[in-house]
N, C-alpha and C positions, 0 to 999 in steps of 0.2 A: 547307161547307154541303152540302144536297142537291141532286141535281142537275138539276131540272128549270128551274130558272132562269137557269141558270149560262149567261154569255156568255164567249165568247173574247175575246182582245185583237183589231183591227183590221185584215184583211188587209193594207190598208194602211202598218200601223205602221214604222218605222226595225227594227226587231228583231224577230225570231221569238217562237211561242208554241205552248205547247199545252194545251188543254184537257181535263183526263181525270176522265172520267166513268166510275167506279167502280163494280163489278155489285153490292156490298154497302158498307153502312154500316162507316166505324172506330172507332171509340173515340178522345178525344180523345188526344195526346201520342204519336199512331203515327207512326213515321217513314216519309217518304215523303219519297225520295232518285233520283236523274232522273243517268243516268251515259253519260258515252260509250260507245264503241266501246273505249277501252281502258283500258275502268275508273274516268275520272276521272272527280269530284265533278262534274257541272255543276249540282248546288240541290240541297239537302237541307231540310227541311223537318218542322219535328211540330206542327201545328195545336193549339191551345188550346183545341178544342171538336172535337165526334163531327164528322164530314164523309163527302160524298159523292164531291164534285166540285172540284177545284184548276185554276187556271189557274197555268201557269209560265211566266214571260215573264222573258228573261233575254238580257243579249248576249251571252254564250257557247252559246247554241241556234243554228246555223249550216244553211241550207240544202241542201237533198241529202244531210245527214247521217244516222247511226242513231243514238236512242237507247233504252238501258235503263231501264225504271220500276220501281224496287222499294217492296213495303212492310213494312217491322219491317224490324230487325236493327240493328246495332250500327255507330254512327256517332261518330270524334274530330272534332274540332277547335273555332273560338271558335263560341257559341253566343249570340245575342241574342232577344230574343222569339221565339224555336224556329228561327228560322231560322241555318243555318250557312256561316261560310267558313271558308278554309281548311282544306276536311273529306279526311277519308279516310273512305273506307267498305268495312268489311270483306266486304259482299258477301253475311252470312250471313241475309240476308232472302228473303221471297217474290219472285223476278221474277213480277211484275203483267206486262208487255206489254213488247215492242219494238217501234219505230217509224221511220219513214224522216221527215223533216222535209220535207215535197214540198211547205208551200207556209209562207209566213211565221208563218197561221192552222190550227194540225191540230189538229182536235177527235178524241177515241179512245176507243170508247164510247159508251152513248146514253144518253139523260139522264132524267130520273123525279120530281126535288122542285125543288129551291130552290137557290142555286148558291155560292159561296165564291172565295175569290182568295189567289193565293200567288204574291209575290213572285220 
């Protein structure tokens, strides 16, 4: 969704998150794919509707780590309501941002509408 609504997961919570607030609208079926330090999948992702703003919460997000945020380009592996495992990613998308994981809750960007959630 857009992002001015949009809450993070809970400092708190057993596992990491991050909340990214996007400086423009996407179009629905864009990949938005969140990758380590050495390229691995850690969420890939293509929303069913235009969006702004994603929360990723995942136990593979590990603290004091970096990660890569991309958007488009070309993504294998299973695929179930947009969301993938087992993914490779070729890398051939926009990097959107890198990020340091410094606290369990990192929000990245600021936010403007209404907010959305990804798995």
């Amino acid at each position: 969704g857009s992002s001015g609504m949009s809450q993070n997961i809970s400092s708190s919570s057993s596992q990491c998150g991050v909340l990214v607030n996007f400086s423009s609208t996407y179009a629905a079926n864009k990949l938005i794919c969140i990758t380590d330090s050495k390229g691995r999948v850690i969420a890939a992702f293509k929303p069913s509707k235009k969006f702004q703003s994603i929360v990723i919460s995942t136990s593979k997000l590990h603290l004091f780590r970096t990660y890569n945020i991309y958007v488009g380009g070309t993504i294998t592996g299973d695929e179930n309501c947009g969301y993938y495992t087992n993914a490779e990613y070729d890398g051939d998308g926009k990097l959107y941002t890198t990020y340091k994981q410094s606290s369990r809750a990192v929000t990245n960007g600021t936010s403007s509408g209404m907010g959305g959630m990804m798995k």
